[in-house]
C-alpha positions as CSV (number, residue, x, y, z in Angstrom):
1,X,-40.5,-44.0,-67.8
2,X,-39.0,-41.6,-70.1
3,X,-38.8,-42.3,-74.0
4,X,-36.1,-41.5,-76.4
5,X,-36.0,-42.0,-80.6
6,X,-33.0,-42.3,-82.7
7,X,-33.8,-41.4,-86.3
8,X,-31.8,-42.4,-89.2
9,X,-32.8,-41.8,-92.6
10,X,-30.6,-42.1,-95.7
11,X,-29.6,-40.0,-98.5
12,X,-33.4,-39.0,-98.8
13,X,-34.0,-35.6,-97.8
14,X,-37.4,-34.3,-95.7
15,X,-38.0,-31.2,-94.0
16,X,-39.7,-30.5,-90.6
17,X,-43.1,-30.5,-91.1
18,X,-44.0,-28.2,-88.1
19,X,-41.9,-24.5,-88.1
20,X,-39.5,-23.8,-85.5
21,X,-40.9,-23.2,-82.5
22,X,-39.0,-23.5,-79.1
23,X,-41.8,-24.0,-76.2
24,X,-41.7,-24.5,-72.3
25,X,-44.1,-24.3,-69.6
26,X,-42.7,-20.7,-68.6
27,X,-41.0,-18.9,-71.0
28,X,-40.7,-15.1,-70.5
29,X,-37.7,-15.4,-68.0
30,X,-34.8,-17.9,-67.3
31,X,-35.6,-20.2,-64.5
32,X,-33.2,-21.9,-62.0
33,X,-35.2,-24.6,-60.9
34,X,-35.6,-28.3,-62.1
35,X,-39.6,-27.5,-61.2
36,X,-39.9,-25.0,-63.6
37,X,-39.2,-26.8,-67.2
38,X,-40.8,-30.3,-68.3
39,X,-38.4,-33.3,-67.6
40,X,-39.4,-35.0,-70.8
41,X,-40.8,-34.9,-74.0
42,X,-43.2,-38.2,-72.6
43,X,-43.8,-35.3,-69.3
44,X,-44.9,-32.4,-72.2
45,X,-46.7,-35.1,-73.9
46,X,-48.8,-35.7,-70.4
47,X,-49.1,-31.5,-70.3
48,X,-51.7,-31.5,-73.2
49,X,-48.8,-30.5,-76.1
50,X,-48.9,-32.9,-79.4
51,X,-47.1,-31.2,-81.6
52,X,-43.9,-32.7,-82.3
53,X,-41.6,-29.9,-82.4
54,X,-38.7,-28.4,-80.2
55,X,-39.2,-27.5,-76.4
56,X,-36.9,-26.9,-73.7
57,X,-36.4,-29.5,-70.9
58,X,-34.8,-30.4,-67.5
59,X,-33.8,-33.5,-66.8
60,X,-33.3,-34.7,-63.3
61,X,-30.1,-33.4,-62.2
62,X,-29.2,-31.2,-65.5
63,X,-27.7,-28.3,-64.6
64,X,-29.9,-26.4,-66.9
65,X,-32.9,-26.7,-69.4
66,X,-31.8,-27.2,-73.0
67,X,-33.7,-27.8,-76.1
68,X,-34.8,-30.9,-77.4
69,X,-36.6,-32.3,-80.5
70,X,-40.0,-34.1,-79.3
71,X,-41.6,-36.5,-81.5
72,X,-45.3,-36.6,-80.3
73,X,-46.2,-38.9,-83.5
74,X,-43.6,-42.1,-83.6
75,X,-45.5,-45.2,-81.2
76,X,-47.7,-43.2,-79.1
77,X,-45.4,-40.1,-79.1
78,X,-43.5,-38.2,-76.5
79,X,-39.9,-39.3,-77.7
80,X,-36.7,-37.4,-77.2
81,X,-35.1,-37.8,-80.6
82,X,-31.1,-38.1,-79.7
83,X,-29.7,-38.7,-82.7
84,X,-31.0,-37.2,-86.5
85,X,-29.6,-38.4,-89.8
86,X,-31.4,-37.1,-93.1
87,X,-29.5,-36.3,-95.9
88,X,-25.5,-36.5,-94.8
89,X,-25.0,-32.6,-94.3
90,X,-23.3,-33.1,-91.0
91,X,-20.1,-35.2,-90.4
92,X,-20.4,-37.7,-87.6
93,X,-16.7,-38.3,-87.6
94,X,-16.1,-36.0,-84.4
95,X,-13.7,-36.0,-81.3
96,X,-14.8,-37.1,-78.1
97,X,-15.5,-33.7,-76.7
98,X,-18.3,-33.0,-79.6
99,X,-19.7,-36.4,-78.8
100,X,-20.3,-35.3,-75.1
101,X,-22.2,-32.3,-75.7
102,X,-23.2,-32.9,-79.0
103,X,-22.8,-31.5,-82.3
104,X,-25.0,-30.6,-85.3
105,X,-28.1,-28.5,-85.9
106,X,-31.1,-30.0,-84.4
107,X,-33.8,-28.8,-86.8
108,X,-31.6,-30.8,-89.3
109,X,-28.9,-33.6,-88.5
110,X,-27.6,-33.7,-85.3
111,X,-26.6,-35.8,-81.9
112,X,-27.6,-34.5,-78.7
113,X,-24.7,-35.4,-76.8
114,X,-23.5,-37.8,-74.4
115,X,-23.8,-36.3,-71.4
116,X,-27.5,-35.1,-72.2
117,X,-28.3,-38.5,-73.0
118,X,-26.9,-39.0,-69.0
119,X,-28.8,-36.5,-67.9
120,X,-32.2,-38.4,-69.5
121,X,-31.6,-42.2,-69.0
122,X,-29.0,-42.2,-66.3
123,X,-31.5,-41.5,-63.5
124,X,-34.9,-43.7,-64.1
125,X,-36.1,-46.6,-66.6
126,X,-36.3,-45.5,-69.8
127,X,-37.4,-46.5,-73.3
128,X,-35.1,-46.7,-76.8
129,X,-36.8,-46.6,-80.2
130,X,-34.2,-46.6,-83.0
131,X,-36.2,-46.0,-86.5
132,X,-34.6,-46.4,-90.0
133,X,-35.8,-45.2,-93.3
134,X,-33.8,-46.6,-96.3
135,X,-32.7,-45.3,-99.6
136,X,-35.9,-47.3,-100.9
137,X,-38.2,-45.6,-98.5
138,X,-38.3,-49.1,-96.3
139,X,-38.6,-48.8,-92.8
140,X,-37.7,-50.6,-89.9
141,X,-37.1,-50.5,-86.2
142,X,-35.8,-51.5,-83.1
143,X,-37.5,-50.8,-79.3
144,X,-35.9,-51.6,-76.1
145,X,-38.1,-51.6,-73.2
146,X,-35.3,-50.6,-70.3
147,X,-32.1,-48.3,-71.5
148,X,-29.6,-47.0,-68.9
149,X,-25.8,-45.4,-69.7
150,X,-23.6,-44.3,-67.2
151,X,-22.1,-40.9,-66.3
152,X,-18.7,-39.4,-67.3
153,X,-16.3,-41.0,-65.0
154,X,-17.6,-44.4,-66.2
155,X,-17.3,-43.6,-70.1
156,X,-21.0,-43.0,-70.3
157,X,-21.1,-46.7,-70.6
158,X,-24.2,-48.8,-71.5
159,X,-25.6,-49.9,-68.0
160,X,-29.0,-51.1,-69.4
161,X,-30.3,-52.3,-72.7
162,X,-33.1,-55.4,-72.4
163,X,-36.5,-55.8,-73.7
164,X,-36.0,-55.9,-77.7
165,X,-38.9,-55.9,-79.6
């Protein structure tokens, strides 16, 4: 079961504890092969890496690896944070094109795009933690046990949301 975070913080600004560092199993060449790159952040969790930082991955049936932001720390780590809001530097008010492949800059705000998001909960169960910090510093969040969303010729609709906790 893969695991995926949504982060939203408002108007308070952090930075990244950990520098930018993008990491894969193999990285001196580009590979072609699904085999080759971690299909999760939970799958470079189970490799021995804890720091949450960026890494590339592959999920089942991606095309290609692309980089994601893994948060090794948030309830027992290994989540695939899809969406980042910190301090209101990116506008969220996009066409539908940017929401597909996302938009942003993912060592700040950013959303990883629709048909990423596919890619990772479109093929197996998967887990949702959404986590909100407020102006006050209060947080809050939400976890979903089972998550699904559909492809592209279905409007990426939501095919699976149960388990609330």
């Amino acid at each position: 079961m893969c695991k995926y975070l949504i982060f939203l913080r408002l108007l308070i600004i952090i930075a990244l504890a950990c520098p930018l560092v993008i990491s894969s199993k193999k990285q001196s060449t580009p590979l072609s092969t699904t085999d080759d790159y971690p299909k999760s952040c939970k799958e470079i969790m189970q490799l021995g890496q804890n720091a949450s930082t960026f890494y590339y991955i592959q999920p089942k049936n991606a095309p290609e690896p692309f980089v994601v932001l893994c948060n090794m720390h948030s309830s027992g780590g290994g989540w695939t944070t899809i969406l980042n809001r910190v301090d209101g530097s990116q506008d969220f008010f996009m066409d539908w094109d940017s929401y597909k492949l996302g938009f942003g800059n993912i060592a700040g705000e950013f959303w990883l795009g629709l048909e990423k998001l596919h890619y990772m909960a479109g093929y197996e169960l998967t887990e949702l933690l959404f986590e909100f910090v407020d102006w006050n510093d209060v947080q809050a969040d939400a976890y979903y046990g089972y998550f699904g969303i559909g492809g592209e010729e279905e409007g990426y609709i939501l095919k699976l949301l149960r388990g609330f906790n």
